[in-house]
C-alpha positions as CSV (number, residue, x, y, z in Angstrom):
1,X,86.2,121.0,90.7
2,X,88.3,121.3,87.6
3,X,91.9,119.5,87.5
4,X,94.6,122.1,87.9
5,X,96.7,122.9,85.2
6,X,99.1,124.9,86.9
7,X,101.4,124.5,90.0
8,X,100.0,127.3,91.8
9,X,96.6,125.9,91.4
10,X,97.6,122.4,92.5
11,X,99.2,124.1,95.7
12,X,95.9,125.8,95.9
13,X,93.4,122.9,95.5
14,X,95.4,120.2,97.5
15,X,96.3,122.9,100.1
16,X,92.0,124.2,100.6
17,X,90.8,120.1,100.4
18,X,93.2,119.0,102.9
19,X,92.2,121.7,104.9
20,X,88.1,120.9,104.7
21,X,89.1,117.4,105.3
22,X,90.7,117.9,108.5
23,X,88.1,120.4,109.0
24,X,85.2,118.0,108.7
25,X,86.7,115.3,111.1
26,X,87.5,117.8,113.5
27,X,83.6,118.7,113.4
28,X,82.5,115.2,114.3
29,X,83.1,114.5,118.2
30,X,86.1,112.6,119.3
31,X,84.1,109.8,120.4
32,X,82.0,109.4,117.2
33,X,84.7,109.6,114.7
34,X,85.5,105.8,115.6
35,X,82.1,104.8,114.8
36,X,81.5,102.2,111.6
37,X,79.9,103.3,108.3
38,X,76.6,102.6,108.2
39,X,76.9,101.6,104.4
40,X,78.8,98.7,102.8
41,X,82.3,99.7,101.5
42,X,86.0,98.9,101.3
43,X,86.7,101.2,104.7
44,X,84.5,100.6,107.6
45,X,85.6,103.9,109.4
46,X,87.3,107.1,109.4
47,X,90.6,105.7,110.0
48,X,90.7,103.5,106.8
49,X,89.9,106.3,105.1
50,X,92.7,108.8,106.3
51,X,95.0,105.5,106.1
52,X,94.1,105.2,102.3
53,X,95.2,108.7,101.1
54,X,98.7,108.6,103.4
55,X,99.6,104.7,101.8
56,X,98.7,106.4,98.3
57,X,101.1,109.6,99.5
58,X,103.7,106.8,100.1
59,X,103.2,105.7,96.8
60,X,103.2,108.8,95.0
61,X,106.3,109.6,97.3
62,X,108.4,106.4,96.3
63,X,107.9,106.8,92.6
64,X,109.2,110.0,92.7
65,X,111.9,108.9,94.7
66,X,112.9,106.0,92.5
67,X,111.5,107.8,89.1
68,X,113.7,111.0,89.9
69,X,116.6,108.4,90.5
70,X,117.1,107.7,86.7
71,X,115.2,104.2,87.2
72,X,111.4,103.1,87.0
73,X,109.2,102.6,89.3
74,X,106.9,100.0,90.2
75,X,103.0,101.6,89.9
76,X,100.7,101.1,91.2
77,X,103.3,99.0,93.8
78,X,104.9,96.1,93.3
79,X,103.4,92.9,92.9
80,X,99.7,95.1,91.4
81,X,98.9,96.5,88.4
82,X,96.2,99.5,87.5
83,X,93.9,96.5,87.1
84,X,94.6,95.3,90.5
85,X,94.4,98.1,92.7
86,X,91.1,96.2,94.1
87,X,93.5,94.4,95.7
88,X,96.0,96.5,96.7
89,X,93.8,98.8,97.9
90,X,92.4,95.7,100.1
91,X,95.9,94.7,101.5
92,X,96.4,98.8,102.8
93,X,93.2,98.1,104.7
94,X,94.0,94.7,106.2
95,X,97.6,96.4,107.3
96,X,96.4,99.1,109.7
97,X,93.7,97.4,111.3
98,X,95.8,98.1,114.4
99,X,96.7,101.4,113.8
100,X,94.7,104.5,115.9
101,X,93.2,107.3,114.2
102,X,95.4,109.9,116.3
103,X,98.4,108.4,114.9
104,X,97.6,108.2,111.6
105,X,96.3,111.9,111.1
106,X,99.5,112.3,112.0
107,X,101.4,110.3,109.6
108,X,99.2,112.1,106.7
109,X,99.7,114.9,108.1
110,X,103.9,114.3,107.1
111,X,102.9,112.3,104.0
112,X,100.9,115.6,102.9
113,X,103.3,118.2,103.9
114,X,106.2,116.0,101.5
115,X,104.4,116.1,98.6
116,X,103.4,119.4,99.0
117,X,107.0,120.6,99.1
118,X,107.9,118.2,95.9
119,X,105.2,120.1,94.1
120,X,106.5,123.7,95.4
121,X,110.2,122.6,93.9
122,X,108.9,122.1,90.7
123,X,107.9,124.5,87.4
124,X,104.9,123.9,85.9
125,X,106.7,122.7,82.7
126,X,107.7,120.2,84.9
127,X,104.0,119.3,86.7
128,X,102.2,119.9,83.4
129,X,103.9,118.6,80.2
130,X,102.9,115.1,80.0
131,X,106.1,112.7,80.1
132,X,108.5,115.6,80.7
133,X,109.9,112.8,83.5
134,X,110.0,109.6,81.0
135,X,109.3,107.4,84.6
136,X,105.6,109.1,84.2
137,X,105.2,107.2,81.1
138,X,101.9,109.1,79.4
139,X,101.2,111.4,82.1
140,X,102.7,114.1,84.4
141,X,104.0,114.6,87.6
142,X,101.2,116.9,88.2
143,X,98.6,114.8,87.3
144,X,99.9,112.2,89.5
145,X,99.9,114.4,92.6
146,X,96.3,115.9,91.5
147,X,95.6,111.9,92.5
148,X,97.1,111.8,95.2
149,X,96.2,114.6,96.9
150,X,93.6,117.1,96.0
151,X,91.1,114.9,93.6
152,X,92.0,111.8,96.8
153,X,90.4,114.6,99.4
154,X,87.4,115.2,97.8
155,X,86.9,111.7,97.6
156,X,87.6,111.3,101.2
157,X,85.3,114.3,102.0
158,X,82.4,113.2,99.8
159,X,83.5,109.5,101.9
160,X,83.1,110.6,105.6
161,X,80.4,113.4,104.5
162,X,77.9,110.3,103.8
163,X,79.0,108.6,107.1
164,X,78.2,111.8,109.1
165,X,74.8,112.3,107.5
166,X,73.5,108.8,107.8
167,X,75.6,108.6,111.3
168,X,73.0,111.9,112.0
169,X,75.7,113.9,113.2
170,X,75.2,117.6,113.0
């Protein structure tokens, strides 16, 4: 899948990927889709996945936030670097150990539907053109919601995909 390059294909691709996402864990019985992965990784279940891409919404979110504010924001998050996201990534994990996978679906499901109405208030001048918004430092605002949403669901598909095949659900 190429990157888009326009707003209306960034609507397009984040709006059909979120869609076969909750699509696929829809097709994997209630009772299974609590099951571990069968394979060593990061996220030992469905819900650590879906809990990834809505703390990476909230990120996205908050930079806008603070970016479109005048000031600069903290990325990946405060106290991380790029380099550290290991890390970071690890201490998302460790913080919704508790949380149920009804719950949140739902609070992606909100994270989604916010960015996806950021994006529709914006030109594609203002996605596209890298550092148009000087808190994007060498990017663009549309690159950074590509990450965060549409190229982030195909690596959650690809993700739970490998955990229903090897789980040997149909």
């Amino acid at each position: 899948m190429a990157k888009p390059t326009t707003k209306a294909e960034l609507i397009q691709q984040s709006t059909e990927k979120y869609q076969q996402l909750n699509d696929l864990i829809d097709s994997i019985p209630e009772e299974k889709r609590y099951l571990a992965f069968s394979f060593e990784d990061r996220d030992k279940n469905i819900r650590d996945v879906v809990v990834h891409l809505h703390e990476w919404h909230n990120m996205a979110l908050e930079w806008y936030r603070i970016g479109m504010s005048g000031k600069k924001p903290f990325m990946p998050a405060e106290g991380y670097t790029w380099r550290t996201t290991p890390e970071l990534n690890q201490m998302i994990w460790k913080k919704y150990q508790e949380t149920d996978l009804k719950q949140v679906r739902k609070l992606l499901d909100e994270t989604h539907n916010n960015e996806m109405r950021l994006i529709a208030v914006h030109s594609d001048e203002e996605l596209f053109t890298k550092k148009f918004y000087k808190w994007t430092n060498t990017t663009s605002l549309g690159a950074i919601f590509t990450s965060s949403t549409s190229s982030h669901y195909v690596w959650a598909i690809k993700k739970i995909r490998k955990f229903k095949r090897e789980a040997g659900i149909k």
